[in-house]
C-alpha positions as a Python dict, from the first residue, in 0.01 Angstrom:
ca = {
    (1, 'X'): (0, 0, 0),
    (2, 'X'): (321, -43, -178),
    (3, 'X'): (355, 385, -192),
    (4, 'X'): (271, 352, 186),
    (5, 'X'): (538, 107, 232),
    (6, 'X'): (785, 330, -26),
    (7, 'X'): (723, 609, 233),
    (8, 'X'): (775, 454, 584),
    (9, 'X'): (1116, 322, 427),
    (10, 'X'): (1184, 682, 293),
    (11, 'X'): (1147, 814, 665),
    (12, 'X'): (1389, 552, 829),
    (13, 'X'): (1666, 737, 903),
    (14, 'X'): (1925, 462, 842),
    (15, 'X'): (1993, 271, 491),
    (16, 'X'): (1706, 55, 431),
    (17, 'X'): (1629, -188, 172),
    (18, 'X'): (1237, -371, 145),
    (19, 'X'): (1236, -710, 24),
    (20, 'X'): (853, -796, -80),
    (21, 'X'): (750, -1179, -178),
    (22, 'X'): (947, -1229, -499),
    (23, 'X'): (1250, -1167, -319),
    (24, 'X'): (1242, -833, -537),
    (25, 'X'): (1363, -502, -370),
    (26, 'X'): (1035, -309, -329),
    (27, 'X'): (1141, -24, -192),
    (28, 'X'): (1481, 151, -71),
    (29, 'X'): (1566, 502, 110),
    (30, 'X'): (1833, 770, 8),
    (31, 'X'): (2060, 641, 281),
    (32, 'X'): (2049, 311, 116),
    (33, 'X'): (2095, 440, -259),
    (34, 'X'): (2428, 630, -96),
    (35, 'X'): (2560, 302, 4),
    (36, 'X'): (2475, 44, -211),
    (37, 'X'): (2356, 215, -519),
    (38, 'X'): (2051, 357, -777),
    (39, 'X'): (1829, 179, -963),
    (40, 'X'): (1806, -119, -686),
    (41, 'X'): (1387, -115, -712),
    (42, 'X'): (1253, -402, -914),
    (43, 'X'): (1593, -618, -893),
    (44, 'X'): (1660, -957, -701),
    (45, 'X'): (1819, -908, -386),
    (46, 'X'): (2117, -1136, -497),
    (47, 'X'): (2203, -921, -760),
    (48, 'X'): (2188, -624, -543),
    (49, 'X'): (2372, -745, -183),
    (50, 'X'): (2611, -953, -343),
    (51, 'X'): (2770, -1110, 59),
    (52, 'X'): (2691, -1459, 100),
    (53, 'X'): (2669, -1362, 529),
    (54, 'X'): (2368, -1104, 445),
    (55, 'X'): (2220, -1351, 175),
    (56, 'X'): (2184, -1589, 441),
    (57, 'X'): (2029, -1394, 705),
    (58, 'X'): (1741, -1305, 420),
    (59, 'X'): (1695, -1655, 328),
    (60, 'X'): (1657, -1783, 686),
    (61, 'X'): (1422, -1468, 739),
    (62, 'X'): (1183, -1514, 499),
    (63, 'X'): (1213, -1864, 509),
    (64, 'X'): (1095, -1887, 925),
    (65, 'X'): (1033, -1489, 974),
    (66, 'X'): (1259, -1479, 1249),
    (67, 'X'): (1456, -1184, 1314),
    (68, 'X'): (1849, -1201, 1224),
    (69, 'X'): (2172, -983, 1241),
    (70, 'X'): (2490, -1015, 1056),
    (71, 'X'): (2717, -780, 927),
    (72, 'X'): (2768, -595, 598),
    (73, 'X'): (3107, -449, 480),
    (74, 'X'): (3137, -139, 230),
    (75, 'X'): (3347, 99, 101),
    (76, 'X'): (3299, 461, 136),
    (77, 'X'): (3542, 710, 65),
    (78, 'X'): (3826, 493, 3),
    (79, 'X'): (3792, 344, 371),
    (80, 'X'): (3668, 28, 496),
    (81, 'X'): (3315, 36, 681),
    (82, 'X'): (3126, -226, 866),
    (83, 'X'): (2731, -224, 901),
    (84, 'X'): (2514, -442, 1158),
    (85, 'X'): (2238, -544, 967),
    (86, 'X'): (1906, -612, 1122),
    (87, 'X'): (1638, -868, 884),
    (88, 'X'): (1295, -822, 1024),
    (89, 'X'): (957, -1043, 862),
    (90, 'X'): (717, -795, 781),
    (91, 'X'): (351, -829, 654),
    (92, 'X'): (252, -611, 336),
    (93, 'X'): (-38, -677, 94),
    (94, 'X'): (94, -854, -176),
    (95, 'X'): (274, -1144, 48),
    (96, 'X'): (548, -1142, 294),
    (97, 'X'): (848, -923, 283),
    (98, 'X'): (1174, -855, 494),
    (99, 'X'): (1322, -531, 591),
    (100, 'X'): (1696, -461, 576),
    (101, 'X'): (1827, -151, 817),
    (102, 'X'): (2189, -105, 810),
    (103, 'X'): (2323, 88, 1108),
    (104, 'X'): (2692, 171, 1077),
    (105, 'X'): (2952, 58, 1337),
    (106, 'X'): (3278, 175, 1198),
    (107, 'X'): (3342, 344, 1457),
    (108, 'X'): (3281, 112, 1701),
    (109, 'X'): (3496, -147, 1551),
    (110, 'X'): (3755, 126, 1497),
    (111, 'X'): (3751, 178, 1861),
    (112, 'X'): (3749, -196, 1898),
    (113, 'X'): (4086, -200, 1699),
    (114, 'X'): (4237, 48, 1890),
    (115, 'X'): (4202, -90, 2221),
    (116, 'X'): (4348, -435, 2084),
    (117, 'X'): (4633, -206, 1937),
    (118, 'X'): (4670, -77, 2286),
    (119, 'X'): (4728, -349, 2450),
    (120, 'X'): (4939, -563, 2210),
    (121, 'X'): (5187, -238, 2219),
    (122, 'X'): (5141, -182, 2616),
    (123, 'X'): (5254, -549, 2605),
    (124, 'X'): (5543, -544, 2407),
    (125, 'X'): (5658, -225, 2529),
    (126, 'X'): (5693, -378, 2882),
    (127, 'X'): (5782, -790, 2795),
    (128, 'X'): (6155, -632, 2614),
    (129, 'X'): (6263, -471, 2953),
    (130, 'X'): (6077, -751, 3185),
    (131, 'X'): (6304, -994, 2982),
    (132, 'X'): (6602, -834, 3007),
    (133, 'X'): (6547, -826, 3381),
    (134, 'X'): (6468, -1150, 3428),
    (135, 'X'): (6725, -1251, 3199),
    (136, 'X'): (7007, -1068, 3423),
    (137, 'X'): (6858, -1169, 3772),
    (138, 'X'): (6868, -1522, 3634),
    (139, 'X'): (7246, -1484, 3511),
    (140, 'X'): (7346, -1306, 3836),
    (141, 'X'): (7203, -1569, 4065),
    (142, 'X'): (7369, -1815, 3831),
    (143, 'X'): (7707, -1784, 3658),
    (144, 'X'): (7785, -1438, 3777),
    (145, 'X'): (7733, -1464, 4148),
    (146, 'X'): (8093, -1422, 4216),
    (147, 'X'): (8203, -1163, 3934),
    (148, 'X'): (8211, -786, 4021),
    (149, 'X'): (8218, -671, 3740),
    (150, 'X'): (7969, -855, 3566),
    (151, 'X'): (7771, -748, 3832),
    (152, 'X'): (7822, -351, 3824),
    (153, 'X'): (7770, -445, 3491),
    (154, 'X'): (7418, -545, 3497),
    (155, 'X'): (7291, -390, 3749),
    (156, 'X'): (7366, -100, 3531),
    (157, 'X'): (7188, -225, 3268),
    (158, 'X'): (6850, -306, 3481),
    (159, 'X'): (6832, -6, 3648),
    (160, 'X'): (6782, 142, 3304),
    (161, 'X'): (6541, -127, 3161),
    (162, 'X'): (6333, -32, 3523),
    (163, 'X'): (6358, 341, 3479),
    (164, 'X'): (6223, 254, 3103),
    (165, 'X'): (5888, 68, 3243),
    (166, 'X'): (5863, 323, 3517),
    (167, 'X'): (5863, 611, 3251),
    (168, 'X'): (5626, 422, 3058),
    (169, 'X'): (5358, 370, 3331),
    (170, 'X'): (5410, 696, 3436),
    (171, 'X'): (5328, 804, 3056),
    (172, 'X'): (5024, 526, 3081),
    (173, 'X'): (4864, 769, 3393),
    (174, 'X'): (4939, 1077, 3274),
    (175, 'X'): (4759, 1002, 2952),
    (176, 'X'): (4469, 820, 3133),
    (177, 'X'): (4436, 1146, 3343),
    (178, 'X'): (4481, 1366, 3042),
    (179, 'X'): (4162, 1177, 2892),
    (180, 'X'): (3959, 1165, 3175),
    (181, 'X'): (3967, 1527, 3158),
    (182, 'X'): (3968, 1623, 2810),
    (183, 'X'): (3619, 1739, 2811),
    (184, 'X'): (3674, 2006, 3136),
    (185, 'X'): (3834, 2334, 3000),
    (186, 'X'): (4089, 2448, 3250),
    (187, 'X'): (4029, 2857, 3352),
    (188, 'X'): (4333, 2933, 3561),
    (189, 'X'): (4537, 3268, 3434),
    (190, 'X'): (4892, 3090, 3377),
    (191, 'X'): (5182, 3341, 3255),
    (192, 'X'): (5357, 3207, 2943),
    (193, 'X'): (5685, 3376, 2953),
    (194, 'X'): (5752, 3268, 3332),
    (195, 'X'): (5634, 2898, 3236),
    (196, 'X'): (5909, 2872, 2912),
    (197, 'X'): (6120, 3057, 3076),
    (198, 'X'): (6060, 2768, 3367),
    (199, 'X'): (6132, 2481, 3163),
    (200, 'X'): (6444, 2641, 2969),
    (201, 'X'): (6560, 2680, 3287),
    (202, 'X'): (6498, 2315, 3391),
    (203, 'X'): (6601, 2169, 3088),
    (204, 'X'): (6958, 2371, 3041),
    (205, 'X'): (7151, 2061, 3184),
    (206, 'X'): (6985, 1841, 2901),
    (207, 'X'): (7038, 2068, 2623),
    (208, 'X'): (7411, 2152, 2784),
    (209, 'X'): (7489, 1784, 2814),
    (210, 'X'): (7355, 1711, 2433),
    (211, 'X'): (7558, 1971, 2315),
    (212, 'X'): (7231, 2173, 2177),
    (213, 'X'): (7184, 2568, 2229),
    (214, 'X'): (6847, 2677, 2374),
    (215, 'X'): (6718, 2964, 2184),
    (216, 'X'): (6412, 3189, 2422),
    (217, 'X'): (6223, 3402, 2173),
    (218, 'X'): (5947, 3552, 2368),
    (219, 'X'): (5949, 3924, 2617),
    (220, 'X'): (5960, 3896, 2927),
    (221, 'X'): (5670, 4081, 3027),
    (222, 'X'): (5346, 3857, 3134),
    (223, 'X'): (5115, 3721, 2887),
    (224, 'X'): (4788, 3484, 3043),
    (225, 'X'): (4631, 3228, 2838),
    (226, 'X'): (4349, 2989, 3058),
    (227, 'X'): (4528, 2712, 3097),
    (228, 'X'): (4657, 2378, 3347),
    (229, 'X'): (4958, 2499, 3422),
    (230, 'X'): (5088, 2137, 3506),
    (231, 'X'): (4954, 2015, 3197),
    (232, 'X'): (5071, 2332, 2963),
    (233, 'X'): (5443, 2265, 3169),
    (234, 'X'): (5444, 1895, 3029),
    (235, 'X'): (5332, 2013, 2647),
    (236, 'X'): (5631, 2269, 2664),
    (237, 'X'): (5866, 2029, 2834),
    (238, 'X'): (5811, 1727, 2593),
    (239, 'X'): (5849, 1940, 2277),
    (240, 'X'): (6169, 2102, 2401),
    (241, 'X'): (6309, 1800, 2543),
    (242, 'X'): (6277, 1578, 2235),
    (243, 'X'): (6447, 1867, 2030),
    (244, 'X'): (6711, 1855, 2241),
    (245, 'X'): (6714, 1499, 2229),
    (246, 'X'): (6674, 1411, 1851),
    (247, 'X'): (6855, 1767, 1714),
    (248, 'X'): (7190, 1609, 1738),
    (249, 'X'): (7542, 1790, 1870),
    (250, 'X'): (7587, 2111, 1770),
    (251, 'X'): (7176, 2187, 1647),
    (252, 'X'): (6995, 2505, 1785),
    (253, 'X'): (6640, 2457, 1968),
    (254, 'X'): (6443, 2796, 1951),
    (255, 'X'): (6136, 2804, 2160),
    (256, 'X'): (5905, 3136, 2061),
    (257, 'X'): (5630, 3304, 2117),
    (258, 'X'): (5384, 3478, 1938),
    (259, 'X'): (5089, 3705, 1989),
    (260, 'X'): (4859, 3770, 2080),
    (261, 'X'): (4679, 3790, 1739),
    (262, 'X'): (4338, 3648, 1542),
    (263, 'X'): (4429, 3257, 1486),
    (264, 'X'): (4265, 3150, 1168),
    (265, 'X'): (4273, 2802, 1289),
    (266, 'X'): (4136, 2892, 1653),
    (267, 'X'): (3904, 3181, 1458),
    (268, 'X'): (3989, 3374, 1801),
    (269, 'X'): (4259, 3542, 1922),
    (270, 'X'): (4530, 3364, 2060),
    (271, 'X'): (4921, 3269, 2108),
    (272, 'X'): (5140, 3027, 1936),
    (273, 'X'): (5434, 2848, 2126),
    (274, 'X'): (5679, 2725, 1893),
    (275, 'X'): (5948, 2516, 1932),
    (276, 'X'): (6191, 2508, 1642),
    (277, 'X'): (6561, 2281, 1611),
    (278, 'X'): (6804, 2254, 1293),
    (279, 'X'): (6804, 1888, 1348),
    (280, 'X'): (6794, 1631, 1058),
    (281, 'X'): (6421, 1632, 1023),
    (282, 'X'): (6210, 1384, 889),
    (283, 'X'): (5995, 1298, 614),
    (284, 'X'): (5622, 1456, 642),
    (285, 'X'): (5466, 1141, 549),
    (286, 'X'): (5517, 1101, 892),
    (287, 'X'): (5340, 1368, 1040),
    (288, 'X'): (4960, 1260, 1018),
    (289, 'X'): (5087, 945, 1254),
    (290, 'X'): (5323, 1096, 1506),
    (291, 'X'): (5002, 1168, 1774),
    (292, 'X'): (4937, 818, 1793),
    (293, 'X'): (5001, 621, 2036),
    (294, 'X'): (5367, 457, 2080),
    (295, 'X'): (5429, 542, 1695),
    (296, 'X'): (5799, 642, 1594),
    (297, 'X'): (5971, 779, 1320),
    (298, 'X'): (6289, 574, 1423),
    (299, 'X'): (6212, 270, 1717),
    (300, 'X'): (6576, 166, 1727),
    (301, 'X'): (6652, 565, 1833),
    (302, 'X'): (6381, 599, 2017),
    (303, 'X'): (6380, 343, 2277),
    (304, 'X'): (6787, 406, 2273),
    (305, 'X'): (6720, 772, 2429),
    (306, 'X'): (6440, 668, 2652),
    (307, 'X'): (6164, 711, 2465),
    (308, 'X'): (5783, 569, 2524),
    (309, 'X'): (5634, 648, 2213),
    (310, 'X'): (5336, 826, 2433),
    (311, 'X'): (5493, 1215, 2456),
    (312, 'X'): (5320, 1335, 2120),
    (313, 'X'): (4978, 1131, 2206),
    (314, 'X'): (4970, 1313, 2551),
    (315, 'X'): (5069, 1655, 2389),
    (316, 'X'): (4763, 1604, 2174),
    (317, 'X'): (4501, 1536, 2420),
    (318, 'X'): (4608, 1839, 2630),
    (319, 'X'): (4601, 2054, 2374),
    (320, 'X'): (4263, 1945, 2301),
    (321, 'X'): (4188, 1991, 2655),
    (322, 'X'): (4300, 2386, 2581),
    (323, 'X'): (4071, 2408, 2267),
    (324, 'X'): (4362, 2459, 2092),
    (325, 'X'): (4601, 2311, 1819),
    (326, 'X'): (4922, 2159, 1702),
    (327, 'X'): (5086, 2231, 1378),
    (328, 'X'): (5383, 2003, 1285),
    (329, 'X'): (5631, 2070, 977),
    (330, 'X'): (5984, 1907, 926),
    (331, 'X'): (6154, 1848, 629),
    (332, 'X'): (6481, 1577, 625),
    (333, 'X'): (6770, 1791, 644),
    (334, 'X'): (6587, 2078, 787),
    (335, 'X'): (6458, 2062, 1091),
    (336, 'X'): (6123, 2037, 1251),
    (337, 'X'): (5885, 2286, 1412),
    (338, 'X'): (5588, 2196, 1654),
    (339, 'X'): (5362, 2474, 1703),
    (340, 'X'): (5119, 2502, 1984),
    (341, 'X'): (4811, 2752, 1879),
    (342, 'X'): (4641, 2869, 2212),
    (343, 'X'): (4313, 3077, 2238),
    (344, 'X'): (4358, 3415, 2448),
    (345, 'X'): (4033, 3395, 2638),
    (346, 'X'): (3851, 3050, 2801),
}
């Protein structure tokens, strides 16, 4: 009985530990020596699940033979991991015995994280403008009722903090929509060339007014990628626009095209957009953070030109969407380059 046992835990595809009489491991699966250990057979159970929360929930079990849950935490491969624990009674020849199945819910409480994240950064993103609002709608109906210029002054002043939250909804839909169709791969033919040369075009006042040079590197004759064009429009235009925006006076932004060509990283053929500045750069510790959401290299300079902190996230999704992907480099005192790899064919 105890190799029949040994084998039924074997063939549970999640850790598992058995627990017979003694409160001696009996038996234990390769899932289970990958997370807690070899050699666990034959040993108390305190010496081998050392948390006082799981120690409980086998005590209790064996003590009524109720079922119980709790929660085990590990770590594997340097990262935290959480695993809901299930203690069932079960019957086996020598005596009573409880078996341990650990299911793990990293993810889930990763997820869990994130949406708390979310909203605690949704929520402070919107409170600083909402204050200053208030703030200035309180001093106008108050102390500077009468003054004209304090007025101009602040109205000024809240007309920006509004066109802040309004951008930052906005940003809030557009990813929401971006997400809700990440899993549909768009079809339609859209010409590259005439969509940079598009948003060049659109974004020449910026650039002029900035005192950055916009540098097209790509022919003029049509190259088709499957793509949302409305989508593909906003990747282009947010990567141009925060050159232009974070380059400084004087910088260069290149925008250039390649291809078609094999893509290692796509293992197809495909294009590559890249948009290029000789800006002051930043440090590349940076980079594995910048596609999440409402991070920032600099807040202070950020939320000064206008930023949400959600441009990069929603760049990532739709290039997702695409099947394709984005390459960042930058260097301080160098520049940065964000490269958008896209495959040829849908």
């Amino acid at each position: 009985m105890r190799a029949e046992a040994g084998d039924l835990v074997a063939a549970i595809p999640l850790p598992a530990v058995l627990i017979q009489w003694d409160e001696r491991i009996a038996a234990t699966n390769i899932e289970a020596a990958t997370l807690l250990g070899d050699g666990l057979a034959g040993r108390h159970f305190i010496t081998a699940l050392r948390q006082p929360a799981l120690l409980d929930a086998i005590e209790g079990t064996f003590r009524d033979s109720a079922p119980r849950r709790t929660r085990y935490h590990a770590t594997e491969d340097r990262q935290n991991a959480s695993f809901d624990v299930s203690c069932r009674a079960v019957k086996l020849e020598s005596g009573a015995g409880v078996l341990l199945c650990f299911q793990d819910v990293t993810h889930l409480e990763q997820a869990g994280q994130m949406r708390r994240d979310f909203v605690a950064n949704v929520s402070h993103e919107l409170r600083t403008p909402l204050t200053a609002l208030l703030g200035f709608i309180e001093t106008l109906q108050g102390p500077a009722r009468e003054d004209a210029g304090a007025r101009d002054r602040f109205l000024t002043i809240m007309q920006t903090e509004a066109t802040r939250m309004e951008r930052l909804v906005g940003d809030l839909l557009s990813l929401s929509r971006v997400e809700a169709e990440e899993r549909v791969r768009p079809t339609e033919p859209v010409d590259l060339p005439g969509l940079l040369r598009s948003v060049l075009n659109g974004l020449a006042p910026l650039a002029a007014e900035a005192g950055v040079t916009l540098r097209p590197e790509f022919p003029e004759t049509r190259l088709e990628v499957p793509a949302d064009p409305d989508q593909l429009r906003q990747v282009v235009m947010n990567l141009v626009e925060n050159a232009v925006k974070y380059s400084g006076r004087g910088a260069s932004v290149t925008v250039r095209l390649s291809g078609p060509g094999y893509q290692p990283r796509l293992r197809v053929e495909g294009v590559e957009i890249a948009v290029t500045d000789t800006g002051p750069g930043f440090d590349p510790m940076h980079i594995p953070r910048l596609t999440e959401r409402f991070y920032r290299v600099d807040n202070h300079r950020s939320r000064e030109m206008g930023g949400t902190g959600l441009g990069l996230a929603i760049v990532k999704h739709i290039v997702n969407r695409h099947r394709g992907r984005l390459r960042i480099e930058s260097e301080p005192g160098r520049g940065s380059s964000f490269c958008v790899i896209l495959p040829l064919r849908a």
